[in-house]
N, C-alpha and C positions, 0 to 999 in steps of 0.2 A: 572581369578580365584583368583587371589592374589588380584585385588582390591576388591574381593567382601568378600574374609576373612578381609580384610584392614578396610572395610566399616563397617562388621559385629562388630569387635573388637570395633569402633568405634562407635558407637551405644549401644553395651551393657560397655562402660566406660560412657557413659552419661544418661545410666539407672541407674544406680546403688545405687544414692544418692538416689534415690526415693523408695528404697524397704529397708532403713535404719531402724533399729529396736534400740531404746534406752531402758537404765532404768530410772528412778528415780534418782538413786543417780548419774548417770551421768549429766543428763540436771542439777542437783544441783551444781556439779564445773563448768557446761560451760555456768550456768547464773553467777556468781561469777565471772570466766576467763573474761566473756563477758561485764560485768556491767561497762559502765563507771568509776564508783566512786575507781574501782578497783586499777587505775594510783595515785589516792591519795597515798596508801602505798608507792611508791618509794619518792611523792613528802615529805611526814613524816620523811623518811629516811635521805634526800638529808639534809632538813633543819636541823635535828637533827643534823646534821654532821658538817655543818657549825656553827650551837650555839657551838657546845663540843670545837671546834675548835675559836673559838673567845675567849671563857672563856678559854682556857688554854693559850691562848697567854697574858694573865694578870700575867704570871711569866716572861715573857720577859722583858728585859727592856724598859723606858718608856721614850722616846724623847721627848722634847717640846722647842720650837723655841719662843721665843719675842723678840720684839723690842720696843723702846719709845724713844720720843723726848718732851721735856716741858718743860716750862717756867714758873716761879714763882715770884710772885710779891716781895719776900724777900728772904734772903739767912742768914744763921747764922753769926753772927760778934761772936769778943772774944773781951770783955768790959774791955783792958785792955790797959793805955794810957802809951806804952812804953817813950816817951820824959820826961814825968814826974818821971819815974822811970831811966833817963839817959840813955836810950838804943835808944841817937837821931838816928836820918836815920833810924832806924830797923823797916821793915814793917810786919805785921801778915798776911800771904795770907786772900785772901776773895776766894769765889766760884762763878760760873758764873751762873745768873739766870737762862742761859739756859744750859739744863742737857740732855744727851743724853746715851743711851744703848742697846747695842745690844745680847743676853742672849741664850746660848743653856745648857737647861738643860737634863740629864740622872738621872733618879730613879730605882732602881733595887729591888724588894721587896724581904725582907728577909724569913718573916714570917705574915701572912694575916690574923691570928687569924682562916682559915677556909675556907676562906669564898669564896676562888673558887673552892674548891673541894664541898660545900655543893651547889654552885651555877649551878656545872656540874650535881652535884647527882639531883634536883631539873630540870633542863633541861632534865635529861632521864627522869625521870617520868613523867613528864608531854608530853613528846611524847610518853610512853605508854599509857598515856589516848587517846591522837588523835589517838592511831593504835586501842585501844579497842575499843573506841565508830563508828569507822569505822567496827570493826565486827560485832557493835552491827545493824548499817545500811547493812551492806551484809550481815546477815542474816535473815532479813526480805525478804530477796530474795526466800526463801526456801517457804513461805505460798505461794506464790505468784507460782511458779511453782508446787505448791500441786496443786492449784485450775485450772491452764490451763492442769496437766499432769490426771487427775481423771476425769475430766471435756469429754476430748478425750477419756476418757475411756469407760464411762456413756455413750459415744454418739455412740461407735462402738458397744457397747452390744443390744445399742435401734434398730444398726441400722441391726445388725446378726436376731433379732428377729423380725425387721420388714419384713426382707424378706424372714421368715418363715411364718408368717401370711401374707403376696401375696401368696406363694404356696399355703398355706392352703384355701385360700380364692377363686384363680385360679382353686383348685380341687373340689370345690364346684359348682363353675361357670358349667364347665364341668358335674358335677355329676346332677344340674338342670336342663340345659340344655337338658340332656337327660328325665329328670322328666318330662317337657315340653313336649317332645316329645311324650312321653308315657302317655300322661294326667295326671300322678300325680300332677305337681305343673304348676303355671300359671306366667306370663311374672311379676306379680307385686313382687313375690320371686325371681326371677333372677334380677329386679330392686336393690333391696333391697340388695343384694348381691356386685353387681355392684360396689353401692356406697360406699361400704365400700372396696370395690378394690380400686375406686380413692382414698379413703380418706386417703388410707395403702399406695399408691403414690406421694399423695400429703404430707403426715408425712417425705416419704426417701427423700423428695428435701429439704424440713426443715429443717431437721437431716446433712445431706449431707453439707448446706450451713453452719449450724452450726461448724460442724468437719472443717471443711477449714477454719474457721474465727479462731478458737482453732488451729488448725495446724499454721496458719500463725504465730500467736502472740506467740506459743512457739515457733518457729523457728527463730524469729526474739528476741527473748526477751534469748535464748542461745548462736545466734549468730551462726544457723548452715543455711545450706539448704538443702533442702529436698522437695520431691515432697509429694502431700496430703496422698499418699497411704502409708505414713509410720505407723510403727508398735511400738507400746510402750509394752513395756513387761510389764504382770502385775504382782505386788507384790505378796507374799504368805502373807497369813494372819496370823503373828505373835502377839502375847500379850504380849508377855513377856519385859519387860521396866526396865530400868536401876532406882536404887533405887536413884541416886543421879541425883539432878538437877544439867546440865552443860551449864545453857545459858550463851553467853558471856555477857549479863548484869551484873552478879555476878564480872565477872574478870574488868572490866568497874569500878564497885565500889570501888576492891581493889584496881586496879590503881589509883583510887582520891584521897584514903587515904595517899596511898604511898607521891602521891604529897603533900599530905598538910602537912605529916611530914618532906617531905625535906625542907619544907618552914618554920619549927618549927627549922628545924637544920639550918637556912640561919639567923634567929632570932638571935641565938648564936653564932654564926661566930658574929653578927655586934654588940657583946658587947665584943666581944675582941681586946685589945689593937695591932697596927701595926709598923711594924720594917722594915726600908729599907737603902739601901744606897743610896746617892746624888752624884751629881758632877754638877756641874755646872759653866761653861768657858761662858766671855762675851766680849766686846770691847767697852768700851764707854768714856766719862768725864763726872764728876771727873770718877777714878775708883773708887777702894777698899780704896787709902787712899784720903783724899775729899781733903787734902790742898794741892793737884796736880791736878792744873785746866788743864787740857788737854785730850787727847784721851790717852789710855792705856788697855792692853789686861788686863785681870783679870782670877782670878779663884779658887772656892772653894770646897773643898769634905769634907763627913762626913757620923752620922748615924742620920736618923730620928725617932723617935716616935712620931705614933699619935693615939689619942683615943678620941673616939666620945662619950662622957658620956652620950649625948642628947638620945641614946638610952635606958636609961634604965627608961626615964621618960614614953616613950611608949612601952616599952618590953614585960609586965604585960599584958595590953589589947590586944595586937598584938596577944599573945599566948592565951587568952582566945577565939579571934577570928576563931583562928585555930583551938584549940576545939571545938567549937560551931559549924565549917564546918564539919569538921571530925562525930559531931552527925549528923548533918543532913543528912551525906552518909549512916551512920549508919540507919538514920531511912527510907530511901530510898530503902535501900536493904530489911526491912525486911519489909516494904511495895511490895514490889516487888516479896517477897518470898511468901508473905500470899496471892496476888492477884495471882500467878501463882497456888500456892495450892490449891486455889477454882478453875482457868479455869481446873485446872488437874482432882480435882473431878468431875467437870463437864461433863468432855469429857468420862473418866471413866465411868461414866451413860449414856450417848450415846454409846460408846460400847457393854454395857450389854444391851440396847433396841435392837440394830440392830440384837445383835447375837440369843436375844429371840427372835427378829420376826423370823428371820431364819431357826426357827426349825421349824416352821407353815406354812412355805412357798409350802414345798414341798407336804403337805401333803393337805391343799387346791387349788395348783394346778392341782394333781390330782383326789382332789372332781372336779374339773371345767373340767377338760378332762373328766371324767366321765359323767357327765350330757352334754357336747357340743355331745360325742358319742350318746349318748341315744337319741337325739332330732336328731343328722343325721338316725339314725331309725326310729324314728316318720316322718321326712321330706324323705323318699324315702316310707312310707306305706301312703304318703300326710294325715297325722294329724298334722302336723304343721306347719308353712308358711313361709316364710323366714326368715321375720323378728324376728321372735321366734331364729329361729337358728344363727342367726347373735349378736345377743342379747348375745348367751350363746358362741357364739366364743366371743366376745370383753369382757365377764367375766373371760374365759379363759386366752387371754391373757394380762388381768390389772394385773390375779393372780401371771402370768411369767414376768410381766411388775416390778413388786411389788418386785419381786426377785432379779430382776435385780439392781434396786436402792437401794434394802438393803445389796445387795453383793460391791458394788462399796461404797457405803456409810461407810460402814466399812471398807474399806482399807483405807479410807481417814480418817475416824475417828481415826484410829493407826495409821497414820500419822501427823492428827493434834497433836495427844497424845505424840509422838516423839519431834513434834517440839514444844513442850509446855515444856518441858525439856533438849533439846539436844540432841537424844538417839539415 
């Protein structure tokens, strides 16, 4: 008895996944969670961390190691003939062609004009453009499960309504059948009937492979599993849309700006003049004083100033450069704002079509229900043949057919209308 409670438990944990019911905005974070390109934000991160960290370590001080060995074809003399001047015997050192040293210097900067703090300001912004235009690629994720999550929707509507028209079509069969029997109608109306039974069979295995290909590739493109019989919850038909466009295109745009003015403030860092301190200890011959030809330690300290005038010959241009990007972001965005405007008008009129077929829907399917009745009247007093009545069933249900695609079509249409804004 216990292994068969044991078994049972066990059997319905491995049912389970398969009677899963999602929504929409869930499959939306588990295509996101799930997307490869998702590991890019830590890798954005990691980088940014090490640049912030490289550029601050330019106030540290700055080691540098040399060494040299050479030889020169002349050395300075001093052009002055002591014998002549009575200073016999007195020699004037000379230096030895060959010169040697060995140099460790330290720099420690004072003041840098700027130019690592506009360097770091400059390194975040430009990895908020890599984290933005990554939202701007994971969010194109969102069309993409509109079209497989509406898609499985469309195909369980077709497929609840196809297998109302087999009943419908099975009680006909029967209702002939007996026609037959009774001489009202002839084997070529239960034909006729027939075929339109295979045909309503032959749609649900179409249908059926459909939904399983759809089921697959959202299952696989969110990253879950699931058996085919899962259930998508469907949306309520809302209109009502936020007044403000919030694509992350727009935020994408400010980020570029951002950067190209930290790159306007990296300009001005590098026409300002630089302050640091030296030291620098060596071991070589001569040293520091040259009329001591031999090996001797040395060593000098102090403050340096340096300044790179050469930049303000291209300063001028550099910044009109960055101008000239900064417009073209400029006109990117409002490019971007004016083509989203029209898809949103666009889509806007798609919604008002669907919701006016809508109101027509119901009321010519039940003209169609009415005339398919009236000819099941005519087809049991045998005034009409089968194919008459088979005619006015498959007008009936293209009418319910018709409904279907204009109810599913408009939730995807306020959904493409969402994702044409953010909303």
């Amino acid at each position: 008895m216990k292994m068969k409670a044991f078994c049972l438990l066990i059997l319905l944990f491995c049912t389970m996944p398969g009677h899963a019911q999602l929504t929409i905005e869930e499959c939306y974070r588990q295509a996101q969670a799930n997307y490869p390109l998702i590991r890019q934000y830590e890798l954005i991160e990691k980088t940014e961390a090490y640049n912030l960290e490289n550029a601050a370590r330019g106030y540290l001080p700055q080691l540098a190691f040399s060494a040299q060995a050479s030889y020169q074809s002349d050395v300075t003399h001093i052009p002055i003939d002591l014998d002549a001047l009575g200073f016999s015997g007195v020699e004037i050192p000379t230096l030895s062609k060959d010169q040697y040293k060995a140099e460790l210097s330290l720099n420690q900067t004072i003041w840098d004009g700027g130019a690592i703090r506009s360097q770091r300001k400059a390194l975040r912004t430009q990895a908020d453009v890599e984290r933005c235009d990554l939202d701007v690629n994971l969010y194109t994720l969102r069309d993409r499960v509109n079209q497989l999550y509406f898609g499985i929707l469309l195909t369980d509507a077709r497929l609840r309504q196809n297998k109302v028209l087999q009943d419908e079509l099975k009680r006909h069969l029967a209702q002939v059948t007996s026609y037959i029997n009774n001489g009202i109608a002839n084997q070529a109306d239960y034909d006729a009937l027939r075929v339109d039974f295979l045909k309503a069979r032959q749609d649900e295995t179409a249908l059926r492979h459909t939904r399983c290909a759809y089921v697959q590739m959202l299952a696989r493109f969110i990253g879950q599993e699931f058996g085919e019989d899962v259930t998508l919850e469907k949306p309520r038909i809302d209109r009502s849309f936020a007044s403000t466009n919030m694509r992350p295109e727009l935020s994408l745009f400010d980020a570029k700006i951002r950067n190209l003015q930290a790159q306007d403030s990296r300009l001005t860092a590098g026409l300002m003049p630089r302050f640091s301190l030296f030291a620098t200890g060596g071991y070589g011959k001569p040293g520091l004083d040259m009329f001591e030809d031999r090996f001797q330690l040395y060593g000098m300290a102090g403050v340096r100033l340096s300044w790179n005038i050469g930049n303000f010959y291209t300063q001028k241009n550099d910044r009109r450069k960055i101008k000239t990007s900064i417009q073209s972001v400029e006109a990117q965005r409002e490019t971007f704002l004016f083509n989203t405007a029209l898809d949103v008008t666009q889509r806007d009129a798609a919604l008002d079509r669907y919701e006016e077929q809508l109101k027509y829907d119901d009321e010519i399917i039940a003209l169609r229900r009415s005339l398919r009745q009236a000819s099941e009247v005519k087809m049991s007093n045998g005034t009409l043949s089968g194919t008459d009545l088979t005619r006015d069933i498959h007008a009936e249900q293209a009418a319910i057919q018709d409904k279907i695609v204009h109810e599913i079509s408009l939730l995807m249409a306020i959904y493409d209308r969402k994702y044409a804004t953010n909303d």
